[in-house]
N, C-alpha and C positions, 0 to 999 in steps of 0.2 A: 504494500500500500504506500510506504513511502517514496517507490519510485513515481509512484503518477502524482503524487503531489511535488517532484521534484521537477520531474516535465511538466506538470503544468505552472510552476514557477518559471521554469525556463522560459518558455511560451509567451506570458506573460510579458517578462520583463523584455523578451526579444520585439512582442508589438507595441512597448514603450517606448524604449530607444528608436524604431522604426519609426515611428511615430513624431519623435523628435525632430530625427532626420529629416523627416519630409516638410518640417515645420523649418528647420534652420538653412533650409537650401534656399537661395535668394531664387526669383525667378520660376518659372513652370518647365523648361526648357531640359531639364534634368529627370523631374518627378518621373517620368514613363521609365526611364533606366532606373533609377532606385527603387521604384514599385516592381518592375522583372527582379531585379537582384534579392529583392527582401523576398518576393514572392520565394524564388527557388530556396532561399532557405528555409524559409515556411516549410513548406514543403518537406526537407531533410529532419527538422526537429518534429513533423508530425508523424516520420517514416521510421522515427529511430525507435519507438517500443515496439513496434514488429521488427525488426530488426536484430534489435535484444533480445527478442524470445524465439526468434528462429534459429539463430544463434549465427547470424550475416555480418552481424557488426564485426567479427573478430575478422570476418574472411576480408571483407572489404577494407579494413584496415592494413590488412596484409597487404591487399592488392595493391593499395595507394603507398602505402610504403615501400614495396619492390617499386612502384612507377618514380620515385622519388628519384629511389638510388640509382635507381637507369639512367635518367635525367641526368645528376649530377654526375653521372660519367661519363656521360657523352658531354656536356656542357664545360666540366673541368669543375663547377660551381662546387663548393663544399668544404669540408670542415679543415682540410688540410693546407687550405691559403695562409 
C-alpha cells in the first residue's frame, strides 16, 4: 500500500512542477513542446506500477544501461576523461 501512495505523490508533485513550468514560460510559443515532453513522462510515471509488478523495470533498466555504455564507447564520452 505504501507504494501507491508513493506514486501517487510522485504524480502529484510531477503535475505541480508541470504546472509551474507552463506558468513560468514567457510566451505561448513553447507551451505545445512542454505539454508533448510532460505528457510523455506522464505517461512513464503512470507505466511504472505495471512495470514493477511484471517485473520490466529491472529489464528495461538493463537495457538503457547497456545503451549507455554502447554510446559512450563509441562516442569516447565517459568517466575516464
Amino acid at each position: 500500500m505504501d507504494m501507491i501512495g508513493e506514486w501517487i505523490r510522485d504524480i502529484a508533485v510531477f503535475l505541480i512542477v508541470s504546472a509551474a513550468v507552463l506558468h513560468a514560460v514567457p510566451g505561448k510559443d513553447y507551451r505545445k513542446y512542454i505539454r508533448f515532453f510532460t505528457g510523455l513522462i506522464l505517461i512513464l510515471l503512470l507505466a511504472e506500477p505495471i512495470l514493477e509488478l511484471s517485473g520490466m523495470a529491472r529489464r528495461f533498466e538493463a537495457i538503457c544501461h547497456q545503451n549507455m555504455i554502447r554510446e559512450e564507447a563509441v562516442t569516447g564520452d565517459g568517466i575516464f576523461e
